[in-house]
N, C-alpha and C positions, 0 to 999 in steps of 0.2 A: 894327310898330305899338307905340307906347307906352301903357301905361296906370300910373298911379301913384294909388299906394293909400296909405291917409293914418290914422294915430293917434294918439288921446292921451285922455285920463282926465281928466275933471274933480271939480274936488275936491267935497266933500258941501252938498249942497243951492245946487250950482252949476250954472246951465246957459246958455250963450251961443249968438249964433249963430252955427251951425255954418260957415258957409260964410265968416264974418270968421273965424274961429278958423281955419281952411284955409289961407284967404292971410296971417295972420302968422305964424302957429306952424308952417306947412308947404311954405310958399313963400319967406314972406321970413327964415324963421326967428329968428323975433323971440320973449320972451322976451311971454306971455301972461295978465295975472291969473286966477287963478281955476283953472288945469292946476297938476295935479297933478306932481312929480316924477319919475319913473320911471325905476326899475331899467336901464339901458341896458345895462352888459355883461349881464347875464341873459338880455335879449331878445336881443340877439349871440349868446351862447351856443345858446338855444333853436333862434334861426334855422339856424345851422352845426348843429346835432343833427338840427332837421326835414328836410334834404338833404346827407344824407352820401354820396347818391350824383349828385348835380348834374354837369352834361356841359355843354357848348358849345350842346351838340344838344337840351336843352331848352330853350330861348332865354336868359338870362339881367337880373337884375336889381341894382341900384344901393340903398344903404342909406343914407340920410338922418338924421341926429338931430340933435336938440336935447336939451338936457335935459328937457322936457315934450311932444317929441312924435318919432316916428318914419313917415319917409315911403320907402316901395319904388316906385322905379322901374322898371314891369316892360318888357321890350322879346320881343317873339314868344313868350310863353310861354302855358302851355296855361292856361286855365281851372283846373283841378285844382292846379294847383301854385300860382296867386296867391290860390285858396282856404286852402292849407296855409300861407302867410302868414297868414292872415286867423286860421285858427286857434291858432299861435303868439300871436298878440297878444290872441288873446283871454282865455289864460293870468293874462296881466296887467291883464284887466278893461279891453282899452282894443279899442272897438267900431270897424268899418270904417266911415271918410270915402270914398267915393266920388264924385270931382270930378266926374266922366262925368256922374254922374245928378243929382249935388247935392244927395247925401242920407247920412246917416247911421247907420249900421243900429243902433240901439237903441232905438228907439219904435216902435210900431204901433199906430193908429187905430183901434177897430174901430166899426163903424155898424152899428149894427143897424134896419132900416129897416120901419115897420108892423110887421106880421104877424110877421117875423122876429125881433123882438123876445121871444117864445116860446122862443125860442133858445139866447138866449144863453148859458147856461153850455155847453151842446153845443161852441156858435162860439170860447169863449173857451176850453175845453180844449183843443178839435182844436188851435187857433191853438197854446198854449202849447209841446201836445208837439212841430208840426213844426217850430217856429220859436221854438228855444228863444233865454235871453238877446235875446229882443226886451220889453220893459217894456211890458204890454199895457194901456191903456185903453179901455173896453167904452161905447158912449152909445149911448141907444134915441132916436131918430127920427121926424120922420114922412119922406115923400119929399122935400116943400114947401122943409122945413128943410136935407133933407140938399143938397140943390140949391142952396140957396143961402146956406150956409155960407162963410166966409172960405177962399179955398184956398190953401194955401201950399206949392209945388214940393219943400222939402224934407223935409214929411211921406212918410213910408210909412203910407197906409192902406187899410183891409181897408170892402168894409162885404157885409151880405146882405141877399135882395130875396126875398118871393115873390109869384109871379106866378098867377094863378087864372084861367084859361080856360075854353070851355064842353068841350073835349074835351082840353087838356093844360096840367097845372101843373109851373110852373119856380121852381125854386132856383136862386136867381144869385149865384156868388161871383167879386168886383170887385177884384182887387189895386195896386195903385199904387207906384210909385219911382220919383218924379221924373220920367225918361221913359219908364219902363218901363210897362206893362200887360199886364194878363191879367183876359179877361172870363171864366168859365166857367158855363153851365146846366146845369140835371141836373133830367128829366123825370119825371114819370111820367103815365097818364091821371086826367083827372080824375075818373072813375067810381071809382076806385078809393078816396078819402077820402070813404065813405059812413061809415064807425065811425071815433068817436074816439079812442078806445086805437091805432087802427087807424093811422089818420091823422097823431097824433103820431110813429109810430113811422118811420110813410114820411119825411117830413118831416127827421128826426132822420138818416137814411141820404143822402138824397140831399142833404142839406147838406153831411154827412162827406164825399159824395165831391167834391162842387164846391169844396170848399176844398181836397182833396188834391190835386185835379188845378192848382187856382191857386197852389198854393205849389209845387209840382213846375216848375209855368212859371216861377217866380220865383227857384227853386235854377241851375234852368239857365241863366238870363240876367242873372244877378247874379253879384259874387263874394263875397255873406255864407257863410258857411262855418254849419251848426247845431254844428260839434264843439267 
């Protein structure tokens, strides 16, 4: 199986779209306005540093440049090791293109929807620490809106929900890339938010963990690297 993985930096207070930037700067290797330069022997060097012990038997992959952008062609390799690309290049501030999903990893969405919106500094910490170098935007909501919002495939976005039943309320954390998803709830009874000290604090827990558990799905089935 191949999978190719795709880099490049853009210069300050530039941003294009990702997936044009893909097919000339990474496919047709054309020469892009707006990308940044970059260090090539550096990242050659770094890569040969990051697998000084590479074998046959961990599959193998193929090294692409241009002067503004760098594309690995992986062929049977593990997950773990086209992450360790991922984090070589992160070195050099230049964030994974993922053709697969069609998405870019350096933005994240978050929605904060109704009730959730109580949240947000909680939602945009957790988000920061696990999912660092992602460039967080935070927006409160109502449903109506989030619903019928503009969607566009190459977003990665986050949003949270809470749900108030007569016998059990749910924290929902929603993750998004391109094709990727990950729904997670996290319950508790609803008898239990009788005090609001009380309440807050529930709240404040059972979001931490629906977001751990959504981004834990999202490490595994992605190859963003946090390192």
């Amino acid at each position: 199986m191949s999978i190719d993985l795709n880099f490049w930096k853009y210069q300050k207070d530039v941003y294009l779209d990702n997936a044009m930037v893909y097919q000339k700067a990474c496919c047709d290797m054309e020469r892009v306005k707006g990308l940044e330069v970059l260090p090539i022997e550096s990242i050659l060097q770094e890569t040969a540093a990051a697998f000084p012990e590479w074998t046959s038997q961990h599959g193998s992959f193929q090294i692409s440049t241009t002067p503004q952008a760098v594309r690995f062609d992986c062929y049977s390799m593990e997950q773990a090791d086209m992450k360790r690309l991922c984090a070589v290049m992160s070195k050099f501030d230049c964030p994974l293109y993922d053709s697969q999903l069609g998405v870019r990893f350096d933005k994240l969405t978050v929605f904060l929807i109704d009730e959730a919106d109580n949240f947000q500094k909680k939602a945009a910490q957790e988000l920061s620490r696990l999912l660092p170098r992602l460039e967080i935007t935070t927006l409160s909501v109502s449903w109506d809106d989030y619903v019928q919002r503009p969607k566009n495939r190459g977003d990665i976005v986050y949003n949270a929900l809470i749900h108030r039943a007569k016998k059990q309320t749910k924290v929902t954390s929603f993750l998004q890339a391109g094709s990727f998803w990950s729904n997670r709830p996290c319950q508790c009874k609803t008898a239990q938010l009788t005090d609001k000290d009380t309440e807050q604090q529930i709240f404040e827990d059972l979001l931490q963990q629906s977001i751990a558990r959504v981004v834990n799905d999202f490490l595994e089935k992605t190859y963003y690297s946090p390192l």
